[in-house]
C-alpha positions in Angstrom: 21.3 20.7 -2.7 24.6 19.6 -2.4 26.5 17.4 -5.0 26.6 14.4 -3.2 22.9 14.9 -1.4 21.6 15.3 -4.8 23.1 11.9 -5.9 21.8 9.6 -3.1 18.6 11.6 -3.1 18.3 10.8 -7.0 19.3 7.0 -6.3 16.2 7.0 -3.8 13.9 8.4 -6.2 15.0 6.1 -8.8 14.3 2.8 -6.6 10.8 4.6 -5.7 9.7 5.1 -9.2 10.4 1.4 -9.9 8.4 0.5 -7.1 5.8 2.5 -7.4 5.6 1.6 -11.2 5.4 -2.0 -9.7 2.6 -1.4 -7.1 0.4 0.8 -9.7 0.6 -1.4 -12.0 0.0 -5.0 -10.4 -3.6 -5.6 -9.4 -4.1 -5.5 -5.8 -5.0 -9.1 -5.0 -1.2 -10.1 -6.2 0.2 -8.5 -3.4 -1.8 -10.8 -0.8 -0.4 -13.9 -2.8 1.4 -16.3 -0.4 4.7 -17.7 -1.8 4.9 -21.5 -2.1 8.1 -21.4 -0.4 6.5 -19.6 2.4 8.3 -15.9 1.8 6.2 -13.1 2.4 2.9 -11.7 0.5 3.7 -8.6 -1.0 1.7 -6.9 0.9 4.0 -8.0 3.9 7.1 -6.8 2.1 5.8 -3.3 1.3 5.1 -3.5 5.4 8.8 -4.6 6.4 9.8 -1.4 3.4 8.0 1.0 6.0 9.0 -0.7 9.0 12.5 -1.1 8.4 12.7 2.8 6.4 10.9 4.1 10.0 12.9 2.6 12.2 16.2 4.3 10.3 15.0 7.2 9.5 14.2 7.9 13.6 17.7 6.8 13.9 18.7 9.2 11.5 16.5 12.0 12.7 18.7 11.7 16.1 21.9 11.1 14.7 21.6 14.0 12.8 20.1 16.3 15.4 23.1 15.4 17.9 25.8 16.3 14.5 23.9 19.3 14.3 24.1 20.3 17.8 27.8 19.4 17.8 28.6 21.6 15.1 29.1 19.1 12.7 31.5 20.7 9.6 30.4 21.5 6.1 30.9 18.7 3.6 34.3 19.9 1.7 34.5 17.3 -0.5 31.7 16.0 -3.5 33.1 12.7 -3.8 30.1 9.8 -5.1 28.9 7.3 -2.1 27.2 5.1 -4.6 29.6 2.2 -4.9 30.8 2.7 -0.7 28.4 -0.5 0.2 29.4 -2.7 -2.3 31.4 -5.0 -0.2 28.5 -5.8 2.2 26.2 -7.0 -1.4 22.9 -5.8 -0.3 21.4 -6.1 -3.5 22.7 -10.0 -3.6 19.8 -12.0 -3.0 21.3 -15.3 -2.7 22.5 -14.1 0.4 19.9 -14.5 3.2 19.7 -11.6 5.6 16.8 -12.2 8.2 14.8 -9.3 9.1 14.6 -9.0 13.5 11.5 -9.6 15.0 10.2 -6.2 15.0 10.6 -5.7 11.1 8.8 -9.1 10.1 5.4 -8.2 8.7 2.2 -8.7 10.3 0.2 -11.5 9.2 -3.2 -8.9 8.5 -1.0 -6.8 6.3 -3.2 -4.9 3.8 -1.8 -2.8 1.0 -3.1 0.5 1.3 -1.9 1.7 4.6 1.1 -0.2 4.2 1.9 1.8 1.2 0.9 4.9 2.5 2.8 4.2 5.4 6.1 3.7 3.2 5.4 6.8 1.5 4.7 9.1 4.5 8.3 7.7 5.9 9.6 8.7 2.8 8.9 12.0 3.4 10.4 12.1 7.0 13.9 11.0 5.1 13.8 13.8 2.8 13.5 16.4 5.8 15.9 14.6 8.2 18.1 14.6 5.4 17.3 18.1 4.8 18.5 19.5 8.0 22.0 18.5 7.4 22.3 19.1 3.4 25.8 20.7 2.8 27.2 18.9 5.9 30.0 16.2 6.2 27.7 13.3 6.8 30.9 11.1 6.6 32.0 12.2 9.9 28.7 10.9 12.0 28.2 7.0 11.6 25.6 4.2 13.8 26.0 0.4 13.5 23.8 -1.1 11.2 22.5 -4.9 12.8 23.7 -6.7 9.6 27.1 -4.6 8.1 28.3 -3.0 11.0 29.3 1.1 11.2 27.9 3.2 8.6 28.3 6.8 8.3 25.0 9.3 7.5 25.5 8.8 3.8 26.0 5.4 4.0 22.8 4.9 5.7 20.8 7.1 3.3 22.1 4.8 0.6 21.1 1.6 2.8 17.9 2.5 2.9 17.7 3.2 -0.6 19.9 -0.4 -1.5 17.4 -2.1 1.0 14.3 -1.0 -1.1 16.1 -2.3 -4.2 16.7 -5.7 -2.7 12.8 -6.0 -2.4 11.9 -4.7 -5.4 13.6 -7.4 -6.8 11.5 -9.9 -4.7 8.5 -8.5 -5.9 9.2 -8.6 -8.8 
């Protein structure tokens, strides 16, 4: 895998663990707990994880189909990504980003096939991201609703950053 896959790949897997460490080890019933302040169960935010990680990952899966198909270049360079979102503060809670519509969870949320859900998406990432390993994902970018144009490393770190932000919730 290339060097700079293999970092955001790792960063993923490292906000996974967490999480799953989280769900595996908080009884099941805490998850369906409704905030006094009227957030979401957690149950509801393991959905919107799914939801939100589907709904980029099909994004990616096309955006890296059409790079392929245009004979998108091998990646030269093995320059980190890691820090290339600070500026937008994902992980800042006290700043409110609402989710659309379409990401909200549903009210009969239950934890099981949410989860699975979020894990199964998981694995779609891994082979989108797959199919262009090795390439200059810095030269393919899609808006993102909240910070605008990110490239396809970018977004792979997003989604990753996004998860984080949660996990924090949960916690």
């Amino acid at each position: 895998m290339h060097p700079i896959m293999e970092e955001l790949t790792a960063d993923l897997a490292r906000i996974r663990a967490d999480l799953t460490s989280l769900v595996e080890s908080t009884p099941p019933a805490k998850f369906d707990h409704k905030p006094k302040n009227g957030g979401w169960t957690g149950t509801g935010i393991i959905q919107h994880l799914g939801a939100v990680e589907g709904m980029a990952t099909k994004m990616l899966e096309g955006l890296f189909a059409k790079a392929l198909a245009d004979g998108i270049a091998m990646e030269k360079s093995t320059t980190s990504w890691l820090k290339s979102l600070e500026q937008y503060r994902v992980l800042d809670r006290s700043r409110v980003i609402n989710a659309p519509e379409r990401a909200q969870p549903k009210p009969d949320a239950e934890l099981s096939p949410s989860w699975a859900s979020l894990q199964a998406v998981r694995e779609r990432l891994h082979r989108a991201i797959a199919t262009v390993d090795g390439r200059d994902l810095s030269t393919v970018s899609a808006p993102h609703p909240v910070f605008g144009a990110l490239n396809g490393y970018q977004w792979v770190l997003v989604i990753g950053q996004h998860e984080e932000r949660h996990l924090s919730q949960l916690r």
